[in-house]
C-alpha positions in Angstrom: 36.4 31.2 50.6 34.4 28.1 50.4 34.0 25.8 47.3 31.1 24.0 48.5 28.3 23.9 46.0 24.8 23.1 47.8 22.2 21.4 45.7 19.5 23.7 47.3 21.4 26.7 45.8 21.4 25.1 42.6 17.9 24.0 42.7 16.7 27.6 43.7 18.7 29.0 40.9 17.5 26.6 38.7 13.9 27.6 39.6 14.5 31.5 39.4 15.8 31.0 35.7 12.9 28.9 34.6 10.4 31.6 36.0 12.5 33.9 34.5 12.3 32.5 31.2 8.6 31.5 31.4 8.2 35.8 32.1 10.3 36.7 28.7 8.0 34.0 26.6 4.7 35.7 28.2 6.3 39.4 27.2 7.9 37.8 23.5 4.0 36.4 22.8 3.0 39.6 23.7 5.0 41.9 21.6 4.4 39.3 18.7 0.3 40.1 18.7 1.3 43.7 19.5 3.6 43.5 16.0 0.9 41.6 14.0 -2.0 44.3 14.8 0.6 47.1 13.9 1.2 45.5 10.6 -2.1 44.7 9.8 -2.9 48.7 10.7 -0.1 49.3 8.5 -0.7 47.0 5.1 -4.6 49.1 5.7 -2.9 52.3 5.7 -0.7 51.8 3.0 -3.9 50.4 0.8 -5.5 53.6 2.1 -2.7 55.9 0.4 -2.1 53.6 -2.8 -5.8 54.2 -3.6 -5.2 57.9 -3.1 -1.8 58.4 -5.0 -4.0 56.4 -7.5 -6.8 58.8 -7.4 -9.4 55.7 -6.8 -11.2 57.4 -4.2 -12.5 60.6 -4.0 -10.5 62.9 -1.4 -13.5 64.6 0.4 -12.8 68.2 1.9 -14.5 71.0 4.4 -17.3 71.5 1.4 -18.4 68.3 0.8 
């Protein structure tokens, strides 16, 4: 078994962890916009059902 480190090993795996980690930043930044939209949807809907529970809007059926 041989102990020998090669630089170009190191180097490559050097390179394969920064693309790596460059990929998990692009995929982090886009769960972080997928998270904001959702809570933004979210605070709307919960607005939506406060006004309702509050009766401050008029809840509209089949006959009207």
């Amino acid at each position: 078994m041989s102990k020998i480190i090669r630089l170009e090993d190191i180097l490559a795996s050097k390179e394969y962890k920064e693309k790596e980690l460059e990929y998990y930043r692009q995929k982090l930044e886009e769960i972080e916009q997928k998270m904001y939209w959702l809570n933004r949807d979210l605070e709307v809907t919960n607005i939506i059902i406060d006004m309702i529970e509050k009766e401050e809007v008029s809840v509209l059926g089949k006959n009207h």
